[in-house]
N, C-alpha and C positions, 0 to 999 in steps of 0.2 A: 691313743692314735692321734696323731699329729693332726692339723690343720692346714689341707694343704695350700700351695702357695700358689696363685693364679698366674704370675711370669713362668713359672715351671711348667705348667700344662701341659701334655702332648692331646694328639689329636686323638678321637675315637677309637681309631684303629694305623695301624703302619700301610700305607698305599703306595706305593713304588714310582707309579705314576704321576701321581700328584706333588712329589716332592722331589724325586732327583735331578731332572733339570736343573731346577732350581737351587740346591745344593750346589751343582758341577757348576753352574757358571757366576756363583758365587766365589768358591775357590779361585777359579780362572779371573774374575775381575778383582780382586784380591791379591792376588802376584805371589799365591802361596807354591805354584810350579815354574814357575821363572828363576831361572839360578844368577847368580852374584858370580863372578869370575872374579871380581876384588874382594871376596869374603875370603876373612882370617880361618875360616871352619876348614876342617878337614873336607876335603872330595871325592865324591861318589857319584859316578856317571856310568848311564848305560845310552847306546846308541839302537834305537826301535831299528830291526831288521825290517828293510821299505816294502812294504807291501806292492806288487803291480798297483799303478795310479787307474788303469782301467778294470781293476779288481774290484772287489768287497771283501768283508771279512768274515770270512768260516770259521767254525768252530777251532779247527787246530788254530787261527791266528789270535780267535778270543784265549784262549789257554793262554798262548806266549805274552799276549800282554796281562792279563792278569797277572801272573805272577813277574814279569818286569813290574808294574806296579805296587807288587807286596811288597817285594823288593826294595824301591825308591820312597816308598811311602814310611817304613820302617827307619830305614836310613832317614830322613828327614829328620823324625821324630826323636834319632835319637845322637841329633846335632850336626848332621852332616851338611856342605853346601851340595844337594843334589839336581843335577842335570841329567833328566832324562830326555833326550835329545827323540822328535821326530820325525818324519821326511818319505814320503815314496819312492819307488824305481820305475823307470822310463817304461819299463819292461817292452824291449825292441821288436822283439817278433809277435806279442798279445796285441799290444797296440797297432801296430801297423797292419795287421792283421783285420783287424778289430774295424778298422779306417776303410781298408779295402773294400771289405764286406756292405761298409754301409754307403761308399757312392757308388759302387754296384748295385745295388739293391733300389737306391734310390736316384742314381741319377743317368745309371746304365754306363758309367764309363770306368775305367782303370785308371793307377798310377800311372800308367806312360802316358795314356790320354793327358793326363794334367800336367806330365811333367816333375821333376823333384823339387823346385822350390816350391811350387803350387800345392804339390801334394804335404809336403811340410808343414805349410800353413794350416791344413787341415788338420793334420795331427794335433798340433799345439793349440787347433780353436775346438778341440774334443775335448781336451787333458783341460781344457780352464770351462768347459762345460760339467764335466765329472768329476772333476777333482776333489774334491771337495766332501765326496759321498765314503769316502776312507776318515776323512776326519769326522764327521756326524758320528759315521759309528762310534769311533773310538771315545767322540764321549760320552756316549752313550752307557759304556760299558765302565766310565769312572776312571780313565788313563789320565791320572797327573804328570802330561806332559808340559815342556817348557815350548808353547805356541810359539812362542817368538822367535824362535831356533828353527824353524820346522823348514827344513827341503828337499828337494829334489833333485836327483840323480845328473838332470838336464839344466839343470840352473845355471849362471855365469860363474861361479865360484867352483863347485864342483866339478863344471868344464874344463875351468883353468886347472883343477888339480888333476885331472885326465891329462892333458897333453903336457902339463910340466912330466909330471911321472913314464909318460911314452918316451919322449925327450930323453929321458933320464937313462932309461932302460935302454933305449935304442943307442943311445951312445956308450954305451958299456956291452955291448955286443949281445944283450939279453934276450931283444926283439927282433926278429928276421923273417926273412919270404922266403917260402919254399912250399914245393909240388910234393904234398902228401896226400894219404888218405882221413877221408871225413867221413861224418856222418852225413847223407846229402836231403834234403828234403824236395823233392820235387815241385810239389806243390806251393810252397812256399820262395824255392830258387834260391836255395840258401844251406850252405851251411849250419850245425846244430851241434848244438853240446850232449855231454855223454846224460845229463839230467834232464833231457827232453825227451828222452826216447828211453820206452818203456816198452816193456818185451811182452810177449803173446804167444801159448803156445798154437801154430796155428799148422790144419790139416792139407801139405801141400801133396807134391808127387815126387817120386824119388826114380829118374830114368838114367837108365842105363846104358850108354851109348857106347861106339866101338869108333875109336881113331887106329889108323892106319887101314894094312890088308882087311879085306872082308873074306879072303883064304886063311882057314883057321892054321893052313901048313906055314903061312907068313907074319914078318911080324904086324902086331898089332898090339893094342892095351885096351881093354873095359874100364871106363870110369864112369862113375855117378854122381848126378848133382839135381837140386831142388830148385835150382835155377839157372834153365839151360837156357836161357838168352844170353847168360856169360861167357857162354863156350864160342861165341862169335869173338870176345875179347881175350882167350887163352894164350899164353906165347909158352907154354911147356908142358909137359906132363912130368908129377914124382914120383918117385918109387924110395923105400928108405933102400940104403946103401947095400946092408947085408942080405936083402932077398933073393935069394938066389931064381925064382921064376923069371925076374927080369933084367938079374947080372949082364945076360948078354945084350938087352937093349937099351942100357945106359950108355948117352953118345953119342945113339942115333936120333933121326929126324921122321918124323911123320907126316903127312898131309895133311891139311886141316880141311875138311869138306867143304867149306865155304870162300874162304879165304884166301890171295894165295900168299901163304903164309905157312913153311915150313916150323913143326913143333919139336923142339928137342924134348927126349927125356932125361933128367937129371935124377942128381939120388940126395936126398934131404934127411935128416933124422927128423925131420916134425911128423913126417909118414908114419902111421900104424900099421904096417904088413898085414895086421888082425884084423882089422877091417875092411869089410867089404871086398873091393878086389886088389887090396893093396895097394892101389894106384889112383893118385889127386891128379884133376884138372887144376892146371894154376891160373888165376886170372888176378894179373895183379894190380889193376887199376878197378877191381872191384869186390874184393874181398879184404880184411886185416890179415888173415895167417898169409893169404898168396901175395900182399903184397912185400912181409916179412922176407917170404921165400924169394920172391923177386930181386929186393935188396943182397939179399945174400949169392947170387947167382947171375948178377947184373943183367935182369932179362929186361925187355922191351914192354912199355907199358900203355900200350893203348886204351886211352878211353870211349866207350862204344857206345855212349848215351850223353844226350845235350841233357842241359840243364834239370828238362822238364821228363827227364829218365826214358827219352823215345830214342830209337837205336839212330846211333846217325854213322857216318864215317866211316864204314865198312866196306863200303863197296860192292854189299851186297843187295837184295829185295828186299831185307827185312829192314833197312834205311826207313826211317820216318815211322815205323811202328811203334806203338806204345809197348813198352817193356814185357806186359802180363796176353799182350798181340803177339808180342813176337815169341816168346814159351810157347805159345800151343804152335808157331806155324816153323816155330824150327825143330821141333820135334816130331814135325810132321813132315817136314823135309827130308829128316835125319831116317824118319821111315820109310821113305817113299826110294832112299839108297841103300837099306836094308843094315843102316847102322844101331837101331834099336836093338840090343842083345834081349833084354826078357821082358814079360809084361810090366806095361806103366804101372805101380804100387802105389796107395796113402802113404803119405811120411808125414807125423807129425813131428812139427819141431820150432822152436823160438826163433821167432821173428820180430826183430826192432819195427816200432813204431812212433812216428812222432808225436807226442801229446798233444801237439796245438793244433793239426790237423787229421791226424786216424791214419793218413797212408803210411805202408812201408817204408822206410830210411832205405834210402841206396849209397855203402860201402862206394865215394867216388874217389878218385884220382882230383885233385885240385893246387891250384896256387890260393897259396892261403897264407896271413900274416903267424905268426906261432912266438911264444915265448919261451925262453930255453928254462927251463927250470930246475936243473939239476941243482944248484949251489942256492935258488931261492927254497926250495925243497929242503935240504939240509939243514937252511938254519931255523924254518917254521920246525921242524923235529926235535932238535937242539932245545929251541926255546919250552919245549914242552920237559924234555929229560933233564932240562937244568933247572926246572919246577919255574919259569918264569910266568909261564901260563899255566893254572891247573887245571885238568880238565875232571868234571864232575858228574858222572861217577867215573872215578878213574878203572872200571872194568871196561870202557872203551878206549883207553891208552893203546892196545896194542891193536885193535882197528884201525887209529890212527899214525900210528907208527908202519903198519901194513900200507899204506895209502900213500905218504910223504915220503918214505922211504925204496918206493918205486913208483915215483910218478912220472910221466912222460910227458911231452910236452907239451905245450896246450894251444890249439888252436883259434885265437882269438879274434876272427876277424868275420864278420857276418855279411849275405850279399844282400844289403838290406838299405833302405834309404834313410829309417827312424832311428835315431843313435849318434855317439859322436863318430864321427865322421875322422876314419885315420889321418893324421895328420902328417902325414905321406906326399910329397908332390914329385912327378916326374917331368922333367925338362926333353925340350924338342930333340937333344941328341941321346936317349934315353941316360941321363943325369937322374939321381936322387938323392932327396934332401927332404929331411926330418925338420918340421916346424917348432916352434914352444910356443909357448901362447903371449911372448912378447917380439916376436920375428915374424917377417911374412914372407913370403918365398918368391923370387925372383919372377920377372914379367915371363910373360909364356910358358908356367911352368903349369902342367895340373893335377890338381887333388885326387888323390886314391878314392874310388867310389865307393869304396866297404864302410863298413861302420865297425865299431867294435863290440866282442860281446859285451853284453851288458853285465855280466859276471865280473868283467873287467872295472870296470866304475864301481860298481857296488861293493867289489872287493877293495876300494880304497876311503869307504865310507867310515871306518871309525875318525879318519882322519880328515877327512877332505871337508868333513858337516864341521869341522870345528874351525876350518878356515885356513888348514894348510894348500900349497907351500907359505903362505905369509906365517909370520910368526906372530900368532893372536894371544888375546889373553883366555882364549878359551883352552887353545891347544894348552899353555901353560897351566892353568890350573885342573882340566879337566882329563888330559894326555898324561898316559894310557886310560883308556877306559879300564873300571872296577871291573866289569861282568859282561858278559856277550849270554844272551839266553837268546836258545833258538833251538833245534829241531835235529833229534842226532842223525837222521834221514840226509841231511844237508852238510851234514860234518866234514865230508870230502869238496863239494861244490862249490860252498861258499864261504867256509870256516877258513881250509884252506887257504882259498884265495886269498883272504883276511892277514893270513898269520905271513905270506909269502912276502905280499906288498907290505905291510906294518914292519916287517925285519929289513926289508928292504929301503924303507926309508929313516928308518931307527936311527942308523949314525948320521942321518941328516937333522935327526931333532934333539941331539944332545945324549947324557948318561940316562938311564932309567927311562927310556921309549924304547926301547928294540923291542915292544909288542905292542899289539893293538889293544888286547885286553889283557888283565893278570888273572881270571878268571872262566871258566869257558862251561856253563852250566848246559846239558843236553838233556832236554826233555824228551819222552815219547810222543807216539803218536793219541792221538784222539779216538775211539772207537766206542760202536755202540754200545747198546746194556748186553747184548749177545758175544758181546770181543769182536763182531767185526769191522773191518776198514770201511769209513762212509767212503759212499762216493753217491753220485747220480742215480749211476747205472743201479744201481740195488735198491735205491728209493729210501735210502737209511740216513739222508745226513740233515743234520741242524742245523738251521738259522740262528745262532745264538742271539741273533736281534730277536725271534720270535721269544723265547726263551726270555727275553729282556722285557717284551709286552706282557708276557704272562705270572712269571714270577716273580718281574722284578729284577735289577742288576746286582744285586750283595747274592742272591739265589743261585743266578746265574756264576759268578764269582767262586762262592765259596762252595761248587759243588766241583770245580775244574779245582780249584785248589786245596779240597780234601782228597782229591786221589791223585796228588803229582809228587812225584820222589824222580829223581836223576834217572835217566836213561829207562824209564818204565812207561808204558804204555796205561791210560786210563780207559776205562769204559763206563761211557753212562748216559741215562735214561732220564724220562720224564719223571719219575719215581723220587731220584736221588736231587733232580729240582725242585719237588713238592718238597721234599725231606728239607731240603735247604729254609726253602720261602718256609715253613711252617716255624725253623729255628730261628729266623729272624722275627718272626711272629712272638716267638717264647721269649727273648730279649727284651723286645715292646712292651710284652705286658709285666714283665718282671719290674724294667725298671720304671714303668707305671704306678702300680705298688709301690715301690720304692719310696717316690715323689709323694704319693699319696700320702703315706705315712710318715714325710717330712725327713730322710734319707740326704746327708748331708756328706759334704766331703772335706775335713778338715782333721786336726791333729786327733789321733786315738787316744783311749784313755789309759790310763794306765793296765796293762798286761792283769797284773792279780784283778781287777775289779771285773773283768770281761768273765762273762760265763764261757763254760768247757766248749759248748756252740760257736761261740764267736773265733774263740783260738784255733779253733779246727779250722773252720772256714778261713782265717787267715795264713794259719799254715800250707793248707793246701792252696792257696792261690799264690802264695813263694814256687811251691811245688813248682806248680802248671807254668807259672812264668818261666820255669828255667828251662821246664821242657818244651816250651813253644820257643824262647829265644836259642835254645840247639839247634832246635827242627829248622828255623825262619835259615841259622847260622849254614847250616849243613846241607841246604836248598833240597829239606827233608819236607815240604809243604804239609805234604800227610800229616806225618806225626805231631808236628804243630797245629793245624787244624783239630784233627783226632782228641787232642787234649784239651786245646779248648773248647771243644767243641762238648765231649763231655763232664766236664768241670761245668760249663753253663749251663746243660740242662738237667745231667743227674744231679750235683753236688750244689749248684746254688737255687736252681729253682725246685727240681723236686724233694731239695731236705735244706735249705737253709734258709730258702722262705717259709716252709712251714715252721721251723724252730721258731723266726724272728715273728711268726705271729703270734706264737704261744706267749714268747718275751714283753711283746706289745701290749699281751692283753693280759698283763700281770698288774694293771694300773700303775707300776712303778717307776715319777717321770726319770729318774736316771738311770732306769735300766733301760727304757725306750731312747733316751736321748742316746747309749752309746750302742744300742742295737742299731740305731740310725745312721750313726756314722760308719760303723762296722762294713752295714752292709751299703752304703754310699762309697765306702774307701773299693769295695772289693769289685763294685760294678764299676765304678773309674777306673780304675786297672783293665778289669776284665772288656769293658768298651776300647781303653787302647791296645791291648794285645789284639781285639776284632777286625780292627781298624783297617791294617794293610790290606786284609781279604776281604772284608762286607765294608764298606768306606762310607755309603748314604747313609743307612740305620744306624751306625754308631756315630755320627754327626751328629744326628737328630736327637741321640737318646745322651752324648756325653754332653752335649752343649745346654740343653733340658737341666741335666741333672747338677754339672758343674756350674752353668752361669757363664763361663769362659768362650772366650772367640772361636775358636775352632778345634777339636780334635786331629785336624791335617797338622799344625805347629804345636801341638801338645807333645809334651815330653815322654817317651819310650818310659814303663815301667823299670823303676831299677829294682837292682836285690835287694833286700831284707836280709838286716843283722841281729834280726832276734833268732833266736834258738827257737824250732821248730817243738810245742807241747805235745812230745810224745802219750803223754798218758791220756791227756784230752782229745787225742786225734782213736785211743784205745777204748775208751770210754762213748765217743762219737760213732764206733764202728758197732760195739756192743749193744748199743742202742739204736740202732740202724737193723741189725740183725733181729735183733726184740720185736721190734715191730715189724719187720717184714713178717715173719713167721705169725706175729699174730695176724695183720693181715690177711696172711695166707688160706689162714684158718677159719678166717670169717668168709672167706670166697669160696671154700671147698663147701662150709655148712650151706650154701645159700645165704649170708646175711644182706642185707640193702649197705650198697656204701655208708651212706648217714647216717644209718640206725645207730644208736648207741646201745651197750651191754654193762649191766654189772659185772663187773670182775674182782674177786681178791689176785692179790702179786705176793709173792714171797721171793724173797733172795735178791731185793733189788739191794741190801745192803752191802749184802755178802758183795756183791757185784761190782761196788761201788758207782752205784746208780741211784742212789738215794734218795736225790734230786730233782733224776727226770722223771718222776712218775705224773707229772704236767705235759710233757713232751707226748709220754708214752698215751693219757688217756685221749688229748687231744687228735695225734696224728692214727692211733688206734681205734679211734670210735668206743674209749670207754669210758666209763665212771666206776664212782665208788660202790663199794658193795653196801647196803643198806642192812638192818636187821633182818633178821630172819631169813635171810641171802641161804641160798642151796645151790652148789655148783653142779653144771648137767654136764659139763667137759672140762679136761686138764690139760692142757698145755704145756711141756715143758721144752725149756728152749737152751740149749747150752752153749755158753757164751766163754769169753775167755781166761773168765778166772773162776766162775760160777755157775750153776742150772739155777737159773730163774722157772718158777713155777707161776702159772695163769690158767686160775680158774674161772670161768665165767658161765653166768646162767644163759643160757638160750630157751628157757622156758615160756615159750609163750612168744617165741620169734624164730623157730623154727619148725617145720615138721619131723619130729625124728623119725620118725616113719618110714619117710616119703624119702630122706636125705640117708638114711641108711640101705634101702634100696636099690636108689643112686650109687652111692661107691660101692657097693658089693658089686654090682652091675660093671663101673669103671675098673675094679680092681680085678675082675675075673678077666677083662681083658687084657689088661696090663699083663696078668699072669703068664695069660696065651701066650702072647709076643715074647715075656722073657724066655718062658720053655722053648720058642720054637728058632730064637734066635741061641741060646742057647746049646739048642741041641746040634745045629748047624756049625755054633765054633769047635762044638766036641766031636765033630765027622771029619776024621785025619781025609780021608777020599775026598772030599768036599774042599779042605783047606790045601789039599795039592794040587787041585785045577783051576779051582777059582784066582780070578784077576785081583792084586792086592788091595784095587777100589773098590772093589765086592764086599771083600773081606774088614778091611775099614769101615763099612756104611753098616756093615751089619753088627762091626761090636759099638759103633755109636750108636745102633737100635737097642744091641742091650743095656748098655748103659742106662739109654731113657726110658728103657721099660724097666730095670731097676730101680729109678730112683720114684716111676710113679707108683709102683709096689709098697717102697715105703711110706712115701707122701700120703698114699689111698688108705694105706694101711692102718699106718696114726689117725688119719680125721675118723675113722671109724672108730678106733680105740677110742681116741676123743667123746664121740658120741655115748659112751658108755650102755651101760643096759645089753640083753640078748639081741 
C-alpha cells in the first residue's frame, strides 16, 4: 500500500453544503461558461427557455436545466465553443398581476389610480427587486451558463427586435386588426391565450327554454343551454337542414322574449338532429362553434357583456348584472313567461378557466391585433419534413404536424399595460402607421394601448438574445441554435411560435438559418413517486431547492436525469434522492481508497503484464463509455445514467476494488504500481462520463485524484483501440459467480460476514481459475484447509466451462441443528406457495377470467417460489447428515 500523498487529500466525508458554492463560482470566475464568438472550435448553443422573472424554479424547470446542462457540459469537454445562453420573460399578465395585487394590498389603490407610466415604474422597480431569485437558484442547481449573455425579454435589444419583426410582418400583410372571438378574462380585462386556460369539469344546469309560440299548435323551437345569459345575445336559432320536424320553420323569425329583436332559423350541418331537441341557440359573439355559424350565415353579432363579463347593452334589466346574476334572473324570467319547457337538470360539463386567476373565460367578440399564419405554419412543418429540425422523440412528429398544419390564426394582442406596447399609432383622421424602432410617428398621432403577447417576444428569442436584427458575431457563430430542450406540453405554444418567427426571418439571415434550432429534444412531465402531476392543490410537489439542502445538487441532478428519455414522463420520490446522495457517497469513498492507495493517472502498462482483473475492468469501462456517449447522443438520459450508474457501483466498487485489494496486498511493488494506475485510469474516465450530470463530486474527486485544473475543460473520454479481452472478461464472470454462490451459502448457514472457513476447491484448474484462488479466499471469507480438515458441506458451483467443487468445514461455526430446522421450516413454505401458485396456473376456470396482471404476478410467484425450493433445497443437501 502506497503512501499517501497530502496535496491529494479529500475531506472526511462529501458535504454538499460545504463545498458547491464554492465550486460554482469558481467555475463562473474562471470564464469556463462564457463563450468565445471568435473561437476556431466548432458551435454548440442552447438558448435557456426564460422562465417568468416573477417566478421560481419548480421541479419540472430543474429537470429542463439539468439536462440543458448535461448537454452543454459534454459538448464543452468534448471541444466544442458552447454557449448556453440565459435570460427570463417579462411574463405580462403574472407580473402585472402580481403588481396589482400588491399596491392593493398595500397601499389601497389601482393601476388607474396611478396611472400607466406610473404604474410601469412599479413593474420594473419589482422585476430589479426579484430578479435575481431565478438566477441564485439556477446556481444553485450547477447551470453552466454564459452570465454575460443573460437577458430579458423587456430589455432594449430584445425590444428592438420586437418591433423591427412587427414592422416586418406588418408590412407583408401578415399582421392585421380584426373583430374575432377570444378567450376573455374578466378579471383581468384582457384578452388570453389558448395555454392559460385550463379546462374543468364543472357541475352546471342544463335549461331548457321555448323561443316563439307558447301554443304548442304554433310555431315554436325548444333549445338548451348552460349558459342562459347568452340567449340575451342570440341572433338565430339551427336546425341541420335534412330534419324534417323543423323543414317548415327554416326562414321564419321568432321573437325573442327580451329583446326586440326578431330570431331567424336557419339550417347548418354542424347541428346533431340526435341531440337533444335538435335545435342550437346561436350566440355569436359568445361562443366558438356560434360564432363559426355566424360567419357562415352573416348573422349580427352583438356583444352582451362589457369587459368585466356584466351584461350591458341590451336594453334590457338585466344591464349591469354580473354574468352568473343574470343566469339565475333570466331564467327566472323566462319562467315567470312560462318558457321553461322541463325541470332545471345538473349538467356536468368543461369549462375553460384561466390559470392566473380561477374564473371562467368568457368566449368574447373583440378587436384584437392577429397574425395570419397560414404560409408561417407551412414552412415551421416543412422545416421539420425536410429533417431541418428533428424533433426527439420523433413519435411526436405527427402531433406536430396535426397542430402546424391546422393552425388558425393567433391573437396576439393583450389589454394589458406590462409588455411591448404595439407599435401601432393612429392619426387624428383615423390614419395608421406602423413604427420600427428607428422611426417615430408623426406629431398627434397615438399609440395603440395593447401590448403584445408575450408568446410573441419570446417566440423570437433564439434569435433576438443573440443580438438580431443587427448582424453580431454571435448570431454568426452561434445561429441556428444546436438544441431547444423544453417541455412537450408546450410543443404547440411556444415551440411553434419558435419555428414560425426563425423561418420567417431565415432569409433574412442568409443560407443555413431558416430555423431557430436543428434539434427539438421534448421532455416529459415531472411527477411524483405515485405518477401523479404535482401541483399545490394535492400537496405533492418539490422544491428542488429543498432537495438541494438536503441531498445535495449532483443528488438532486442525477436523480431527474436517470429517469429522462424523450417525450416520457418521470416519477420520483425522496427515496430515489437518498438513492442518488448515497451513490455519490459511493464515489467519495471509492476514489478515497484510490488516493489512499496511491492511484495514479498516467500511461498503462503493457496489456500482457495486467492481470485478467485489470483487463476486465478496462474493457468494460470502453463498454460503458460507448453506452453512455449513445444514450448522452440520442438524449436517451436514462440509459446513460443507468450504465454508469451501475458500472460505478456494481463493477468497480463492489468487485474491482475488492480484486485491486487482494492485488495490493500481494506485497508486489509492480503489481500495486499498475493496479494503481489501472484503477486511477478507470476513475478519470468514469469522473468524466459523471461529470455532465453530478458536476460538484466529480470536481472534487477528478481534480483530487488528477492534479489538473478542472474537470468542466477536461477532455470527454475517447474510444479505445484495443480489442476488448474476451476470455478475461469469461474468466471475471466465472469468478464473480464462484463467489457469489459461495456467499450465498454462507448466509443461508448463518455464517458471520468476517468469519473465515477452511475450504478445499477442486476444479479451479479445469476452470481455468488457477489463479484466483487469492481473489476467491479473500472476497469469500476463506482459507486453506489445514490437516486433518473434514468437510461438513459441498458446494458445487457450475460455471462456464467447468463445476468447481467447495468443500468447507462449518464445524464448530455453525449450529447444524438449529440451521437445519431453519430451512426445513423455510423450505416447507416455499413448497406451499409453489403448490398453490401452481395449482392456480393449472385451473383452465381460473386462467379464463382472471385479469392478464393476475395472471402475470402469479407466475412470477412461481417462479420465486421455485427457485427458493431449489436454493433451500441445496443448503440443506449442503448441510449433509439426517
Amino acid at each position: 500500500m502506497s503512501t499517501p500523498d497530502p496535496s491529494r487529500e479529500l475531506p472526511k466525508s462529501w458535504d454538499p453544503a460545504e463545498h458547491e458554492a464554492q465550486l460554482y463560482q469558481g467555475w463562473v470566475d474562471a470564464g469556463y461558461f462564457t463563450a468565445d464568438a471568435t473561437s476556431d472550435r466548432p458551435a454548440f448553443s442552447i438558448v435557456i427557455p426564460p422562465p417568468n422573472v416573477n417566478g421560481s424554479l419548480h421541479m419540472g424547470h430543474a429537470y429542463e436545466h439539468v439536462l440543458m446542462d448535461a448537454l452543454a457540459r459534454r459538448r464543452r469537454m468534448q471541444g466544442y465553443e458552447v454557449l448556453w445562453l440565459p435570460g427570463m420573460d417579462h411574463a405580462a399578465i403574472a407580473m402585472q398581476t402580481m403588481v396589482e395585487r400588491k399596491i392593493a394590498a398595500e397601499e389601497g389603490l389601482t393601476r388607474d389610480d396611478l396611472g400607466r407610466d406610473a404604474f410601469i415604474e412599479r413593474v420594473w422597480a419589482e422585476k430589479a427587486e426579484i430578479g435575481g431569485n431565478i438566477g441564485n437558484q439556477m446556481r444553485r442547481l450547477g447551470d453552466g451558463v454564459d452570465w454575460s449573455r443573460e437577458r430579458f425579454t423587456m430589455d432594449d435589444g430584445l425590444s428592438r427586435a420586437v418591433q423591427t419583426v412587427f414592422k416586418q410582418m406588418y408590412d407583408d400583410g401578415l399582421i392585421y386588426r380584426a373583430e374575432r372571438l377570444v378567450n376573455w378574462s374578466p378579471v383581468l380585462k384582457t384578452a388570453i391565450s389558448d395555454i392559460e386556460v385550463s379546462y374543468a369539469d364543472v357541475e352546471g344546469e342544463l335549461v331548457s327554454f321555448r323561443y316563439g309560440s307558447l301554443d304548442d299548435g304554433e310555431p315554436h323551437i325548444v333549445v338548451a343551454t348552460t349558459r342562459l345569459e347568452t340567449m340575451l345575445g342570440d341572433t338565430a336559432i339551427a336546425v341541420h337542414p335534412e330534419d324534417e320536424r323543423y323543414a317548415h320553420l327554416i326562414g321564419t323569425e321568432l321573437d325573442h322574449p327580451f329583446v326586440d329583436r326578431r330570431i331567424p332559423v336557419i339550417a347548418d350541418d354542424y347541428v346533431d338532429p340526435e341531440f337533444g331537441s335538435g335545435a342550437v341557440k346561436i350566440t355569436p359573439a359568445h361562443d366558438p362553434n356560434d360564432f363559426a355559424i355566424g360567419q357562415r350565415h352573416d348573422l349580427p353579432m352583438p356583444t352582451i357583456m362589457d369587459a368585466e363579463a356584466r351584461i350591458a347593452d341590451t336594453g334590457t334589466v338585466f344591464d349591469g348584472m354580473d354574468r352568473f346574476e343574470a343566469r339565475v334572473k333570466v331564467r327566472e324570467a323566462l319562467a315567470e313567461q312560462g318558457r321553461i319547457v322541463t325541470e332545471v337538470r345538473p349538467y356536468l360539463h368543461s369549462v375553460g378557466h384561466s390559470e392566473r386567476t380561477g374564473e371562467p373565460i368568457e368566449p368574447r367578440l373583440s378587436m384584437q391585433w392577429w397574425v395570419r399564419v397560414e404560409s408561417l405554419a407551412k414552412a415551421a412543418g416543412d422545416a421539420v419534413r425536410n429533417g431541418d429540425t428533428v424533433i426527439h422523440p420523433t413519435s411526436m412528429e405527427p402531433r406536430w404536424f396535426g397542430w402546424v398544419d391546422n393552425m388558425y390564426d393567433w391573437c396576439i394582442s393583450r389589454q394589458l399595460w406590462w409588455g411591448h406596447r404595439i407599435p401601432i399609432f393612429y392619426g387624428p383622421e383615423g390614419e395608421v402607421v406602423c413604427v420600427g424602432p428607428d422611426e417615430q410617428a408623426p406629431d398627434g398621432y397615438v399609440q395603440e394601448t395593447d401590448v403584445l403577447d408575450t408568446w410573441f417576444s419570446s417566440g423570437l428569442w433564439p434569435f433576438s438574445t443573440m443580438g438580431w436584427p443587427d448582424n453580431t458575431a454571435d448570431l454568426e457563430k452561434f445561429y441556428p441554435t444546436s438544441v431547444l430542450v423544453t417541455g412537450y406540453d408546450i410543443l404547440f405554444f411556444w415551440v411553434a411560435r419558435m419555428m414560425m418567427f426563425g423561418t420567417y426571418v431565415g432569409d433574412r439571415l442568409g443560407d443555413g438559418n431558416a430555423v431557430p434550432f436543428h434539434n427539438l429534444f421534448l421532455h416529459g412531465l415531472v411527477r411524483d413517486e405515485h405518477g401523479r402531476k404535482m401541483s399545490k392543490s394535492k400537496g405533492n410537489g418539490i422544491d428542488p431547492l429543498d432537495w438541494v439542502e438536503r441531498f445535495g445538487a449532483d443528488a438532486l441532478r442525477f436523480t431527474l436525469a436517470r429517469g429522462a428519455n424523450p417525450g416520457s414522463d418521470i416519477s420520483v420520490g425522496e427515496d430515489h434522492a437518498q438513492s442518488s446522495r448515497n451513490f455519490a457517497t459511493k464515489l467519495f469513498n471509492a476514489t478515497k481508497f484510490a488516493l489512499m492507495n496511491g492511484a495514479t493517472v498516467g500511461e498503462l502498462p503493457d496489456r500482457a503484464t495486467l492481470t485478467e482483473a485489470d483487463r476486465w475492468i478496462l474493457d468494460r469501462l470502453e463498454q460503458v463509455r460507448a453506452e453512455a456517449d449513445a444514450g448522452f447522443e440520442a438524449y436517451e438520459f436514462s440509459k446513460a445514467c443507468e450504465a454508469l450508474y451501475h458500472f460505478a457501483w456494481d463493477e468497480v466498487c463492489d468487485w474491482y476494488l475488492e480484486l485491486a485489494k487482494v492485488q495490493y496486498a500481494q506485497n508486489d511493488d509492480a503489481r500495486s504500481a499498475s493496479t494503481s494506475v489501472v484503477l486511477g485510469t478507470v476513475l478519470d474516465s468514469l469522473l468524466r462520463l459523471l461529470h455532465p450530470v453530478m458536476p460538484f463530486v466529480t470536481e472534487m474527486l477528478w481534480k483530487s485524484l488528477t492534479g489538473k485544473e478542472s474537470v468542466v475543460i477536461a477532455d470527454w473520454p475517447a474510444a479505445s483501440e484495443v480489442a476488448a479481452d474476451t476470455v478475461a472478461a469469461q474468466h471475471i464472470d466465472d469468478l464473480q459467480r464462484l463467489i457469489t454462490e459461495v456467499r450465498r451459502f454462507r448466509s443461508d448457514q448463518g455464517l458471520r460476514p468476517g468469519q473465515r472457513v477452511a475450504a478445499e476447491i477442486d476444479g479451479l484448474d479445469t476452470a481455468a481459475l488457477a489463479d484466483s484462488r487469492g481473489y476467491l479466499d479473500s472476497l469469500a471469507r476463506l482459507e486453506a484447509a489445514a490437516d486433518g480438515f473434514a468437510a461438513t458441506a459441498t458446494i458445487d458451483v457450475r460455471l462456464s466451462s467447468a463445476t468447481v467443487t467447495v468443500r468447507i468445514d462449518t464445524s464448530g461455526t455453525v449450529d447444524v441443528a438449529a440451521e437445519r430446522k431453519r430451512l426445513t421450516k423455510d423450505l416447507a413454505a416455499a413448497e406451499k406457495e409453489l403448490a398453490s401458485t401452481t395449482g392456480k396456473l393449472g385451473n383452465e376456470q381460473f386462467l379464463a377470467k382472471a385479469p392478464e396482471h393476475v395472471v402475470a404476478k402469479i407466475r412470477e410467484r412461481q417462479k420465486v417460489a421455485t427457485e427458493e425450493v431449489e436454493r433451500l433445497g441445496g443448503a440443506l443437501a449442503a448441510l449433509g447428515g439426517a
